[in-house]
TORKOL-364433 format. One record per atom (N, C-alpha, C): residue number from 1; atom name; x, y, z. Coordinates in Angstrom, 2 decimals, always signed. Atoms other than C-alpha are relative to their C-alpha. Last residue first. Layout:
REM TORKOL-364433
> pos, site, east, north, up
> NUM, CA, X, Y, Z
...
//
This chain:
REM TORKOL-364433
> pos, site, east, north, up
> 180, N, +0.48, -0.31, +1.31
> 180, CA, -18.21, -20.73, -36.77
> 180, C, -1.84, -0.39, +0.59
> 179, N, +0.27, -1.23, -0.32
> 179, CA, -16.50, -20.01, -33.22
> 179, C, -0.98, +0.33, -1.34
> 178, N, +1.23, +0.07, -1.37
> 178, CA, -16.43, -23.64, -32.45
> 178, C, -0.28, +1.59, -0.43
> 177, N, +1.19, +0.39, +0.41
> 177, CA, -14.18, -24.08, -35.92
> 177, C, -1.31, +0.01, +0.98
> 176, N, +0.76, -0.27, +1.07
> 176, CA, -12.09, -21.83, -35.35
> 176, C, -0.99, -0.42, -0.39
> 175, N, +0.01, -1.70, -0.24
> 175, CA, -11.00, -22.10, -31.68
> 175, C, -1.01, +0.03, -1.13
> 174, N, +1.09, +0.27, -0.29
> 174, CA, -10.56, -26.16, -32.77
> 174, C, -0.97, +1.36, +0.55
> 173, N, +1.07, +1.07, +1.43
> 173, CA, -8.34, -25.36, -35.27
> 173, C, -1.30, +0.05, +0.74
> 172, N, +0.25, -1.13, +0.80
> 172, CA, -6.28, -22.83, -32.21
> 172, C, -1.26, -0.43, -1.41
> 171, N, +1.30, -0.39, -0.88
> 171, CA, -6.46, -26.11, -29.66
> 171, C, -0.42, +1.30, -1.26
> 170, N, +1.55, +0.55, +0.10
> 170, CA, -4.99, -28.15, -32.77
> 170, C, -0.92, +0.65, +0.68
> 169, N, +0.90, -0.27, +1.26
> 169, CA, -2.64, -25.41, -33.32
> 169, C, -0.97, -0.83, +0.24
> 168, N, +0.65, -1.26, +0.24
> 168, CA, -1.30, -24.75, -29.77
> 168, C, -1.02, -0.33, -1.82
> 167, N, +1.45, +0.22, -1.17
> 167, CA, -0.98, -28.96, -28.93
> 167, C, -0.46, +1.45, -0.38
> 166, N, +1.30, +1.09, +0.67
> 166, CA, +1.21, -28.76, -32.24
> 166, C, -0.92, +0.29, +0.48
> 165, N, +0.52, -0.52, +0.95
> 165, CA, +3.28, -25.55, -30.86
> 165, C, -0.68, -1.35, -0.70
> 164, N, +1.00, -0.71, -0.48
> 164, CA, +3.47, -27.46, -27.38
> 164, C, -0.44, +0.82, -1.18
> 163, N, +1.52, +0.98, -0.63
> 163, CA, +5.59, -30.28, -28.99
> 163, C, -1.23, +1.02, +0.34
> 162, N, +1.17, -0.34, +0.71
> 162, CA, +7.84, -28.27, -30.59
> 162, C, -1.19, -0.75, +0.17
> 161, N, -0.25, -0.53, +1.01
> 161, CA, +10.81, -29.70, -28.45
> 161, C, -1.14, +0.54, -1.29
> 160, N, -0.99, -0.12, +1.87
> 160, CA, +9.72, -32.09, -26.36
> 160, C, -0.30, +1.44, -0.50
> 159, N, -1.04, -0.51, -0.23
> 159, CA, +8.58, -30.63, -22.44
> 159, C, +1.12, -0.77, -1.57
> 158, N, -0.48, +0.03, +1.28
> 158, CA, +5.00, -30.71, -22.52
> 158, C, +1.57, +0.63, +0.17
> 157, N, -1.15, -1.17, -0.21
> 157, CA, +4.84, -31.77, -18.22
> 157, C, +0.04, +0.08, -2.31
> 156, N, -1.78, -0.03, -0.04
> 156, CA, +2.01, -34.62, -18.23
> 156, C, +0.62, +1.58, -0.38
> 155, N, -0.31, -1.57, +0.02
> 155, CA, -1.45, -35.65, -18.11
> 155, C, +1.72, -0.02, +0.24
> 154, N, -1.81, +0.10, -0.45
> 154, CA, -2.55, -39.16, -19.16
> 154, C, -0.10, +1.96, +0.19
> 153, N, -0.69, +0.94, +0.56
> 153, CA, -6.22, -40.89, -19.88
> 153, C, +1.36, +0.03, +0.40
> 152, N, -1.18, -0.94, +0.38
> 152, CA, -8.21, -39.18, -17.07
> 152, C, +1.18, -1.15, -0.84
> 151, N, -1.48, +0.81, -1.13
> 151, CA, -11.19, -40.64, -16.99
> 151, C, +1.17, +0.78, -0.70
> 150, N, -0.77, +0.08, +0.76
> 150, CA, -15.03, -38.87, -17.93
> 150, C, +1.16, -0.79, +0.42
> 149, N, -0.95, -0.53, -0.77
> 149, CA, -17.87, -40.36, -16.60
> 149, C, +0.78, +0.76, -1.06
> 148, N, +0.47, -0.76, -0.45
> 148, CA, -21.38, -41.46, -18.32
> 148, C, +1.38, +0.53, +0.93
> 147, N, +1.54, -0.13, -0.48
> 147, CA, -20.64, -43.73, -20.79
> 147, C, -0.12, +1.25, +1.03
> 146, N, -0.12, +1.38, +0.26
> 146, CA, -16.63, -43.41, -21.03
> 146, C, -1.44, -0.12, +0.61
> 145, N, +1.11, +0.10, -0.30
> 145, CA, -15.50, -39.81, -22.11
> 145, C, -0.36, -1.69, +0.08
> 144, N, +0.95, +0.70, +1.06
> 144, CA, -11.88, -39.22, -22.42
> 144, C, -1.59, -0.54, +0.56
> 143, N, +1.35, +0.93, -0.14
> 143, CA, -9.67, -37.17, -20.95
> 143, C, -0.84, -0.52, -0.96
> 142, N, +0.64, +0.17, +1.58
> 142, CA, -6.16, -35.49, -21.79
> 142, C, -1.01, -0.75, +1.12
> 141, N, +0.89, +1.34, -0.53
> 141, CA, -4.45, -33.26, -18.98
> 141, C, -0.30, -0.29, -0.92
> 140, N, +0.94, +0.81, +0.77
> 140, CA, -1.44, -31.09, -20.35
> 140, C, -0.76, -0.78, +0.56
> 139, N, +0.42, +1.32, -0.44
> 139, CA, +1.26, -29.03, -18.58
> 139, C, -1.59, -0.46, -0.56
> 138, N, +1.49, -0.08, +0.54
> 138, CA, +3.15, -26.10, -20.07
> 138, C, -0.61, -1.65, +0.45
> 137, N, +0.50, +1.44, +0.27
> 137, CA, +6.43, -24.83, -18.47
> 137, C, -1.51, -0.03, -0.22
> 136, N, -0.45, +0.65, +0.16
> 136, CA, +7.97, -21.70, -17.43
> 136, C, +0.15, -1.90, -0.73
> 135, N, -0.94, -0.69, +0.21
> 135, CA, +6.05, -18.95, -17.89
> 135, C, +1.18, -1.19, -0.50
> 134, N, -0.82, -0.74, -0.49
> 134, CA, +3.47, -21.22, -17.86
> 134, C, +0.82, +0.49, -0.41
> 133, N, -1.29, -0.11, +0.27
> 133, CA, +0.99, -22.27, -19.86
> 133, C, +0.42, +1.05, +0.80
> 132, N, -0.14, -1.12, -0.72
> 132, CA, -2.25, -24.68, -18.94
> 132, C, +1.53, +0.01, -0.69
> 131, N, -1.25, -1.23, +0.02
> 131, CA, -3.82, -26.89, -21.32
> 131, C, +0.57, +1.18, +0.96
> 130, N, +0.00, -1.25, -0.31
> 130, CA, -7.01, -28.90, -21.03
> 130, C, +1.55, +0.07, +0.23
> 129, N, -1.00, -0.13, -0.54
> 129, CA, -8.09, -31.73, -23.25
> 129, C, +0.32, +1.22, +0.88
> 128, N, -0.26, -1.55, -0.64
> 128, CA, -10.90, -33.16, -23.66
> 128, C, +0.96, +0.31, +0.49
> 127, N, -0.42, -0.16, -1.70
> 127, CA, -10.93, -36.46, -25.88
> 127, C, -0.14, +1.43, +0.18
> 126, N, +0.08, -1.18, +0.14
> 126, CA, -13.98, -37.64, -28.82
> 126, C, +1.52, +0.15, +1.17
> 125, N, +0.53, -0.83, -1.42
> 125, CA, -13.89, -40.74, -29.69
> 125, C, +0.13, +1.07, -0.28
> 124, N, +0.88, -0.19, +0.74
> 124, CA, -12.91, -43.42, -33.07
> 124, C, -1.27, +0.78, +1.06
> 123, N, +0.14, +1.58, +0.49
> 123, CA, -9.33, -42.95, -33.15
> 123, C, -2.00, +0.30, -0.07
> 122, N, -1.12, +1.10, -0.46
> 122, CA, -8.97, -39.39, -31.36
> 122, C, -0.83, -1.59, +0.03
> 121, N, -0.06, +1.61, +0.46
> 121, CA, -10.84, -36.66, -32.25
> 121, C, +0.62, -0.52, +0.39
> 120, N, -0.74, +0.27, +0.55
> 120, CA, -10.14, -33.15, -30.06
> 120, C, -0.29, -1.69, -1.08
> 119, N, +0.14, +1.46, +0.44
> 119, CA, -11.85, -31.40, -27.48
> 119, C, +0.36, -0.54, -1.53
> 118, N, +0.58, +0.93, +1.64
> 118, CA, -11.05, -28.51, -26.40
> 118, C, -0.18, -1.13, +0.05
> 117, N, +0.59, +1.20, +0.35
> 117, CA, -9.92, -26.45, -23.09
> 117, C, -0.64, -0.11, -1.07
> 116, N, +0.60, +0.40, +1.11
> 116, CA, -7.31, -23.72, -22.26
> 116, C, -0.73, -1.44, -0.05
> 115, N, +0.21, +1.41, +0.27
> 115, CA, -6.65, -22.63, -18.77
> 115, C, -0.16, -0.29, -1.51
> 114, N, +1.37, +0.10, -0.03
> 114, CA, -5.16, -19.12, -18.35
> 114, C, -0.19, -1.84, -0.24
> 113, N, +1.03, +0.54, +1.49
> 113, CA, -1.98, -18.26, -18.88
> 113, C, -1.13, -0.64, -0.20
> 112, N, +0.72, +1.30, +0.28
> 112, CA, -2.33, -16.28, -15.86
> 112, C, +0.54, -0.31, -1.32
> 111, N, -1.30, +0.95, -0.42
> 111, CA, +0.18, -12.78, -15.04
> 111, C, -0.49, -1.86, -0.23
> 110, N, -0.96, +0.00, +1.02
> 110, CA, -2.57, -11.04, -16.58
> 110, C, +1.07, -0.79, -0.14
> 109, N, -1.36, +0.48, -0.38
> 109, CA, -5.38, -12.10, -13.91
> 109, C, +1.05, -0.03, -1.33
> 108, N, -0.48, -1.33, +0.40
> 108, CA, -8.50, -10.47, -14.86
> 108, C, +1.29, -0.14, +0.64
> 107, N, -1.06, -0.69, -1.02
> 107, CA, -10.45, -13.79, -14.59
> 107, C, +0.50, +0.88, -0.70
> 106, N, +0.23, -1.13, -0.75
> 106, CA, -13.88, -13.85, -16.41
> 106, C, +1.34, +0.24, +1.15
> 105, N, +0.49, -1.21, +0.68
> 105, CA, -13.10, -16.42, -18.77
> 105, C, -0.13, +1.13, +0.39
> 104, N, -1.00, -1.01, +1.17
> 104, CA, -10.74, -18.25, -17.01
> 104, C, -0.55, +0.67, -0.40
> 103, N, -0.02, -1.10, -0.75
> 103, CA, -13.58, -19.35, -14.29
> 103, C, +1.00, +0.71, -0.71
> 102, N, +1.46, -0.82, +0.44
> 102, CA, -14.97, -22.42, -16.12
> 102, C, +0.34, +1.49, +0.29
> 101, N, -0.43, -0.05, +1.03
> 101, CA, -11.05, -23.79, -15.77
> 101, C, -0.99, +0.86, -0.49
> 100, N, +0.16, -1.39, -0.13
> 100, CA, -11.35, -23.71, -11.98
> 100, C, +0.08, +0.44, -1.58
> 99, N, +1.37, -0.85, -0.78
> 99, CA, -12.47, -27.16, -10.94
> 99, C, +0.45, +1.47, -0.19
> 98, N, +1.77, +0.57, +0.61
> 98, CA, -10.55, -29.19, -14.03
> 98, C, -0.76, +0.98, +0.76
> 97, N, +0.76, -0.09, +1.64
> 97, CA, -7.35, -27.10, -13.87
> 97, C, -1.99, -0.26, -0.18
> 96, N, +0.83, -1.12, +0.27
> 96, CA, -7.38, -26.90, -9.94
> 96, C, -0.18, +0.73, -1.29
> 95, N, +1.16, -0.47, -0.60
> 95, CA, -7.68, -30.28, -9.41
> 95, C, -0.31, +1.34, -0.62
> 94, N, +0.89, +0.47, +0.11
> 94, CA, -4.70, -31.56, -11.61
> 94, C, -1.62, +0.36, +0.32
> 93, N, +0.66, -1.16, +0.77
> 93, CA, -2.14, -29.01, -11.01
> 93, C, -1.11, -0.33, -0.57
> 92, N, +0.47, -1.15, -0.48
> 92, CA, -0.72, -30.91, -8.02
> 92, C, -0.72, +0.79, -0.87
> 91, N, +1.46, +0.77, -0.14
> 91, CA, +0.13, -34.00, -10.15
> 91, C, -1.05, +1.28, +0.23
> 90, N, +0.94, -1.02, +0.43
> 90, CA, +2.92, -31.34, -11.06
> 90, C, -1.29, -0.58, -0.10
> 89, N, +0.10, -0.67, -0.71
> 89, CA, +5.26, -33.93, -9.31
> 89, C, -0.75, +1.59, -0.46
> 88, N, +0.33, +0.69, -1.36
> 88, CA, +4.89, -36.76, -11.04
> 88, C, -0.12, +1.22, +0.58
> 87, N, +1.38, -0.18, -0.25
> 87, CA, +5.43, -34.94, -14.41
> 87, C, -0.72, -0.62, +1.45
> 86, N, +0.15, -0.49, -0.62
> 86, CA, +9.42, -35.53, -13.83
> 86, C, -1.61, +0.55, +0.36
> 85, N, -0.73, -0.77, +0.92
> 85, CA, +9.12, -38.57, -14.60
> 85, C, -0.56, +1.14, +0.82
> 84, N, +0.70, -1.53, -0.37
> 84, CA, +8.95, -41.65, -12.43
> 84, C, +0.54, +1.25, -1.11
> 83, N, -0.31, -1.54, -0.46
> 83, CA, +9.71, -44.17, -14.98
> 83, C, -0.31, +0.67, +0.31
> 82, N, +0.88, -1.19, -0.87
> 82, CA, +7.93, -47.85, -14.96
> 82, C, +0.97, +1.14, +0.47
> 81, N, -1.07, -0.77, -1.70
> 81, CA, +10.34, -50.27, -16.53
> 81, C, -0.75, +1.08, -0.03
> 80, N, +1.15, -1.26, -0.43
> 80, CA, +8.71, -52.90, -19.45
> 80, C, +0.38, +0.62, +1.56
> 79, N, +1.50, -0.24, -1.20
> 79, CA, +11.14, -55.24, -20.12
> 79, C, -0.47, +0.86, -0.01
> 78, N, +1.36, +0.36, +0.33
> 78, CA, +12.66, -56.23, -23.70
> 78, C, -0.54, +0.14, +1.42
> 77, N, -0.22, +1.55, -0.35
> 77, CA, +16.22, -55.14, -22.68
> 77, C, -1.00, -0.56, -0.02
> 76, N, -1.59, +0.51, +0.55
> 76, CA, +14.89, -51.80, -22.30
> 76, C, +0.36, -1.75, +0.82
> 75, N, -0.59, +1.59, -0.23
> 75, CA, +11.34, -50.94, -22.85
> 75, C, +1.62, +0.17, -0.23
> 74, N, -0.70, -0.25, +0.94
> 74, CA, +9.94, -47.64, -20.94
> 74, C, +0.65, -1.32, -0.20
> 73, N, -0.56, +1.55, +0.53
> 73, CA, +6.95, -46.77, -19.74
> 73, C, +0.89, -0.16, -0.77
> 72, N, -0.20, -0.04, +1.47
> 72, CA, +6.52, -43.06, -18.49
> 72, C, +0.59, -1.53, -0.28
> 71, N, -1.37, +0.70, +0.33
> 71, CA, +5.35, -42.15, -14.78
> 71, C, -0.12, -0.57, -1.77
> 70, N, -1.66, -0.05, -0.72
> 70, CA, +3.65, -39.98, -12.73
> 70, C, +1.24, -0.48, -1.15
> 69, N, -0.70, -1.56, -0.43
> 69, CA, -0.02, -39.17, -14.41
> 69, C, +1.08, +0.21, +0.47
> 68, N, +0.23, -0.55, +1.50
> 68, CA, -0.78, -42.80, -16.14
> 68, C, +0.17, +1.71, +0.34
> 67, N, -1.55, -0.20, +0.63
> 67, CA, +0.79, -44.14, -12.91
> 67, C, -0.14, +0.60, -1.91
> 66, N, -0.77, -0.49, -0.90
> 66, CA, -1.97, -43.24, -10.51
> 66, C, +1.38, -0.20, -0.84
> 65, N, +0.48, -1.16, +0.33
> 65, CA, -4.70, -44.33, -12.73
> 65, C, +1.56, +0.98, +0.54
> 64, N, -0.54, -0.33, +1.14
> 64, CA, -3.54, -47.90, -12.59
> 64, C, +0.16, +1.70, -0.32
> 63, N, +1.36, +0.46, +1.31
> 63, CA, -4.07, -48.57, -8.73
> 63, C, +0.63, +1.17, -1.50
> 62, N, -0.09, -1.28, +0.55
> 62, CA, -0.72, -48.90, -6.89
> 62, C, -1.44, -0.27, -1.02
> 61, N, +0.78, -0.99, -1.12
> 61, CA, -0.09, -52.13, -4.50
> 61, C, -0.36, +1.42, -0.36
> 60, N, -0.43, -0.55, -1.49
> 60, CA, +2.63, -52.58, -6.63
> 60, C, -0.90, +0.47, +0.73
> 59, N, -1.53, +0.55, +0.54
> 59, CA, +0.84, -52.84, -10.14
> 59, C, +0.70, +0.67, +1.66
> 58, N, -0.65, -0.51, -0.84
> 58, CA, -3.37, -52.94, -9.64
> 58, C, +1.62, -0.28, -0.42
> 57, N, -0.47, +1.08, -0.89
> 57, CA, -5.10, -53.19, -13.15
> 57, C, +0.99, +0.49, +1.36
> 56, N, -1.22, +1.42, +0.30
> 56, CA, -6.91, -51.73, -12.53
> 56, C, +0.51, +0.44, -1.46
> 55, N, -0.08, +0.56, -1.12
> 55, CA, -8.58, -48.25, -11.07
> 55, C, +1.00, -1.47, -0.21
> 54, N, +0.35, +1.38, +0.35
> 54, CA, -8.53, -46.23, -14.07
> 54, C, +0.65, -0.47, +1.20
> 53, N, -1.20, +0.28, +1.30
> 53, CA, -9.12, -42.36, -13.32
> 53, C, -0.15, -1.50, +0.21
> 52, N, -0.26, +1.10, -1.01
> 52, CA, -12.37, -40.70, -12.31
> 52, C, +1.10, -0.18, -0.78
> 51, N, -1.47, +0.47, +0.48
> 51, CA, -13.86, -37.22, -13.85
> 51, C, +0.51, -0.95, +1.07
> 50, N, -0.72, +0.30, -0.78
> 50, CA, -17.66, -37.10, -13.22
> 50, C, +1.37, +0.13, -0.28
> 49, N, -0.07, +1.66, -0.03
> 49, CA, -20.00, -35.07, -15.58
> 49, C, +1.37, -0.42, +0.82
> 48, N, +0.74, +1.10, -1.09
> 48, CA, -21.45, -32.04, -14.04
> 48, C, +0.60, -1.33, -0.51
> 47, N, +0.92, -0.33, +0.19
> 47, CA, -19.13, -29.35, -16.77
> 47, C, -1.35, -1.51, +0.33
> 46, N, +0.12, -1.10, +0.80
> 46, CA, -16.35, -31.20, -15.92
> 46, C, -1.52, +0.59, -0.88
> 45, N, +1.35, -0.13, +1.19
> 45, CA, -16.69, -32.73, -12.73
> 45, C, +0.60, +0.56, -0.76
> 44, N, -0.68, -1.00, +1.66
> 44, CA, -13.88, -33.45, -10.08
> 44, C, -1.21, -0.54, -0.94
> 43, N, +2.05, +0.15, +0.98
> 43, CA, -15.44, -35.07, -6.59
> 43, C, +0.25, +0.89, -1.05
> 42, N, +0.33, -1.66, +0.43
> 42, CA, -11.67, -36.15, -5.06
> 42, C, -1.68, +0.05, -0.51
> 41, N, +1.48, +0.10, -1.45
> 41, CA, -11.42, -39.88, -3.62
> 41, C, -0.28, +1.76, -0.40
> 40, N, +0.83, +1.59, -0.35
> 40, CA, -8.72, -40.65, -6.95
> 40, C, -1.57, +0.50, +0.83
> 39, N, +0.76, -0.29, +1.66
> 39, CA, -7.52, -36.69, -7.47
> 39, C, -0.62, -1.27, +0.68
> 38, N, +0.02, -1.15, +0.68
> 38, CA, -6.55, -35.22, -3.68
> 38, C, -0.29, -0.53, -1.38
> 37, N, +0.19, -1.16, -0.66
> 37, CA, -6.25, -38.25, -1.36
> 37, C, -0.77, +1.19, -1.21
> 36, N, +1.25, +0.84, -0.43
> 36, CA, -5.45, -41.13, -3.74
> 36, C, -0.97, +1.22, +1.08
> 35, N, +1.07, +0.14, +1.28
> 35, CA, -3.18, -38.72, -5.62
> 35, C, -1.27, -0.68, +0.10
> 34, N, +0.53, -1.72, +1.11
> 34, CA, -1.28, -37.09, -2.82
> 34, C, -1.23, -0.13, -0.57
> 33, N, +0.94, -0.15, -0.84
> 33, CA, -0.95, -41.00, -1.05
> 33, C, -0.69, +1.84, -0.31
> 32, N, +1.22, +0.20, +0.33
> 32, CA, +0.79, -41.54, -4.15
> 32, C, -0.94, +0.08, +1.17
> 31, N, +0.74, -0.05, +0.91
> 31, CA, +3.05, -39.38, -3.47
> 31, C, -1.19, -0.41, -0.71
> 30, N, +0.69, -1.49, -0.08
> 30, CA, +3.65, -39.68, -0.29
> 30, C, -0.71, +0.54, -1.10
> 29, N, +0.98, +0.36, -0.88
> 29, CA, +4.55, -43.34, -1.03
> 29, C, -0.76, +1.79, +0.67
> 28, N, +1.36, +0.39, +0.70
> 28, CA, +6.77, -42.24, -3.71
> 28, C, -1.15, -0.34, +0.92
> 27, N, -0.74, +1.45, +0.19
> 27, CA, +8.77, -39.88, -1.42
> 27, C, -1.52, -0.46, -0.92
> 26, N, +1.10, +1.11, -0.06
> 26, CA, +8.42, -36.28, -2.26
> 26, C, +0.46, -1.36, -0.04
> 25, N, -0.11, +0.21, -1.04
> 25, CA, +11.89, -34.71, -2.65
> 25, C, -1.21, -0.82, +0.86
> 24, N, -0.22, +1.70, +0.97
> 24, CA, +10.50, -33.54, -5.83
> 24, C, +1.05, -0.56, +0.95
> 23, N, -1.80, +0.69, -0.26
> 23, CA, +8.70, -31.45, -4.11
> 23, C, +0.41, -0.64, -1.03
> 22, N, -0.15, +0.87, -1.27
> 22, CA, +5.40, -30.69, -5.60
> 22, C, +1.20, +0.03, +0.33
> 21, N, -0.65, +0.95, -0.70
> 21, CA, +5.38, -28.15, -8.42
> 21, C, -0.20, -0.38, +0.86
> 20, N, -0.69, +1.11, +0.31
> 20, CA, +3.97, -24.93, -8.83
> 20, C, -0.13, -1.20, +0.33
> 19, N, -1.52, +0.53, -0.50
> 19, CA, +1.14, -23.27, -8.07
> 19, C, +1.14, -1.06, -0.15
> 18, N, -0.36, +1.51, -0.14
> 18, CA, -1.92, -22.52, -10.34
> 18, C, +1.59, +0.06, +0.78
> 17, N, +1.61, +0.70, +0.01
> 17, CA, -3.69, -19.24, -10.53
> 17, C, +0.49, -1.40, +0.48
> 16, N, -0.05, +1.31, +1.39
> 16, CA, -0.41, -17.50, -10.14
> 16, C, -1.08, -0.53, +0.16
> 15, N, -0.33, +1.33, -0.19
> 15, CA, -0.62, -14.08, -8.54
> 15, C, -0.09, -0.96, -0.36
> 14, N, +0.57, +0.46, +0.84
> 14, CA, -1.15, -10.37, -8.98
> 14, C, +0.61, -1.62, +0.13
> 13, N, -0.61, +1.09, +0.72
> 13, CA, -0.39, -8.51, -6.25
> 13, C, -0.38, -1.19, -0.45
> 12, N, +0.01, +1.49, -0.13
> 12, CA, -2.71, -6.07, -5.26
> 12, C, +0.89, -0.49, -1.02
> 11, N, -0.61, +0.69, +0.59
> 11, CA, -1.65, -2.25, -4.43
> 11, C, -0.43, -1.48, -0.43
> 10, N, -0.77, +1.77, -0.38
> 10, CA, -3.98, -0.49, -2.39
> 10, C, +0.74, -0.64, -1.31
> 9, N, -0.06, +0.68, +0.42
> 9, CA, -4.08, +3.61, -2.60
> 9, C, +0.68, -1.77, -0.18
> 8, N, -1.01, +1.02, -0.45
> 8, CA, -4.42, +5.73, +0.58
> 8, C, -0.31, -1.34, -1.60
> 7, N, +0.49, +1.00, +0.18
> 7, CA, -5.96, +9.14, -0.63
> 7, C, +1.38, -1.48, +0.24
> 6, N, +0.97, -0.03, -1.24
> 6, CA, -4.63, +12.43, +1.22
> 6, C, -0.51, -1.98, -0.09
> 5, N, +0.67, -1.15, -0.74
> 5, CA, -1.67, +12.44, -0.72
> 5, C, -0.55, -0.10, +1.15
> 4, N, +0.04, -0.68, +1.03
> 4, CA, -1.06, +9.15, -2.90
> 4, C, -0.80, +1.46, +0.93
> 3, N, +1.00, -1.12, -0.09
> 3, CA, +0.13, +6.82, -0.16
> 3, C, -0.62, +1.24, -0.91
> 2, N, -0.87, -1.33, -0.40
> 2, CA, +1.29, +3.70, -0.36
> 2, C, -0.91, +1.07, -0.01
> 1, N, +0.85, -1.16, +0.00
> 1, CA, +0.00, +0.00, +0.00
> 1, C, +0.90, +1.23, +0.00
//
């Protein structure tokens, strides 16, 4: 606050809609106790329909859903090796994409990149995707509609190399054609 004369003018600082990162110092067992806690037993809607994630198959005492947002499959030596990546720890940005995304429109937050959401083909569905961009980094949920829920197929950190100018044109295609 300072003072402009007689009149006392307030200052507000403008702030991130979404907060970083988790630790990454997080142990895995914290972690997934994050995700069973805070997304899994959560009540996430998008526009009233449910968002849930995939419960099996179980792998370590870990239900499936829980590693389609942490970790990245990878074959070497013909096995299949479960990589934490670094997207594990921006689980955190999960909730308050889906429950605050309706509310971009009318925020007056400059310092935001705001949420972006579309929907997109894929094989022989529809998915929803939502987009957030940071200053520093751009993170991705994808969903998909399954009778009456939606599930969270994969979310993750966009961190290849022209990767996020793709995800910008399809959401920009789909801009155009909703606006016709």
């Amino acid at each position: 606050m300072f003072s402009n004369g007689d009149q006392k003018v307030i200052t507000l600082k403008k702030t991130k809609c979404i907060e970083g990162p988790l630790s990454n110092k997080i142990s895995d067992d914290e972690l997934y106790h994050y995700f069973i806690k805070n997304i899994y037993q959560a009540d996430l809607k998008i526009n009233g329909t449910k968002v849930k994630v995939f419960t099996t198959p179980v792998e370590d005492n870990k239900i499936q859903g829980y590693f389609h947002l942490t970790t990245k499959t990878q074959k070497q030596f013909n096995v299949k090796i479960r990589m934490k990546e670094p997207r594990a720890y921006f689980i955190n940005h999960i909730v308050p994409m889906i429950n605050n995304f309706s509310s971009c429109n009318e925020c007056d937050n400059e310092k935001c990149g705001k949420i972006k959401i579309w929907t997109a083909p894929y094989k022989k569905t529809k998915r929803t995707k939502l987009l957030y961009i940071e200053d520093n980094y751009s993170y991705i949920i994808i969903l998909e509609k399954n009778k009456n829920d939606m599930y969270i197929i994969s979310s993750y950190l966009i961190d290849e190399p022209g990767y996020l100018d793709n995800v910008l044109k399809e959401y920009n295609k789909y801009k155009k054609v909703s606006q016709k």
